[in-house]
C-alpha positions as CSV (number, residue, x, y, z in Angstrom):
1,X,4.1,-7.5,-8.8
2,X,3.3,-8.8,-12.1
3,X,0.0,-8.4,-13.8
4,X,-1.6,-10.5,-16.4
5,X,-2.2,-8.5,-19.6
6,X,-5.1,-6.8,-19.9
7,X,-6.3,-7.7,-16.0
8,X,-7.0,-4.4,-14.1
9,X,-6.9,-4.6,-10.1
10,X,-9.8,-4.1,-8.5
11,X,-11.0,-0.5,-7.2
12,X,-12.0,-0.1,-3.5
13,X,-12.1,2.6,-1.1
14,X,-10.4,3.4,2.1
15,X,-11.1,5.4,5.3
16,X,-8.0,5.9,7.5
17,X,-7.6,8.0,10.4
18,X,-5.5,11.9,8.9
19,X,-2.2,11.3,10.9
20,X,-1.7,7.6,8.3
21,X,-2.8,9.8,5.3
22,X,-0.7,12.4,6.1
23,X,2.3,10.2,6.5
24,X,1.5,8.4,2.9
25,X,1.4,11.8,1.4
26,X,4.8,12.6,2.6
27,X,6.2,9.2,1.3
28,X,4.4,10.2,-2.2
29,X,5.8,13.3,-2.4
30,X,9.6,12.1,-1.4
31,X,8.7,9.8,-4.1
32,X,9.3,6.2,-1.7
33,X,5.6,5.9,-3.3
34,X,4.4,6.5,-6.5
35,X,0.7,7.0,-5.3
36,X,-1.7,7.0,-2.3
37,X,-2.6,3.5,-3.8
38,X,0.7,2.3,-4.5
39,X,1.7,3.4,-0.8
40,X,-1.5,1.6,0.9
41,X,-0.4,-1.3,-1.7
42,X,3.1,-1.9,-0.5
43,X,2.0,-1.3,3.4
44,X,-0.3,-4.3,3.2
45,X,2.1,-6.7,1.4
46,X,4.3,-6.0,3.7
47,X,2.6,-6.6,6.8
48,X,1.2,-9.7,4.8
49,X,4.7,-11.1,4.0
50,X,5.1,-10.5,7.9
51,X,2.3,-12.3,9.0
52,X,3.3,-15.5,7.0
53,X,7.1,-15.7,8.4
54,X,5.3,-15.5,11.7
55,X,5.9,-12.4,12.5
56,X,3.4,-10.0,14.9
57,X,3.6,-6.9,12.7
């Protein structure tokens, strides 16, 4: 995703149930993420992308 210089995305916080943070932790530390943020990022736009070829993710 690109980002316009100097344009920061916004902060927000999350509450998800231990088994989902437990499984993003994994993926950070395998390295398929590069964060807890980055993980919650790519799940959404994915499900997103999903949603708008019509898909029931």
């Amino acid at each position: 995703m690109a980002r316009t210089e100097g344009r920061r995305k916004p902060y927000i916080t999350v509450t998800i149930p231990p088994e989902l943070l437990e499984y993003l932790e994994k993926k950070v530390e395998s390295r398929e993420f590069a964060s807890l943020a980055h993980g919650i990022e790519v799940c959404v736009l994915r499900y997103k992308e999903a949603e708008e070829r019509g898909e029931r993710p």
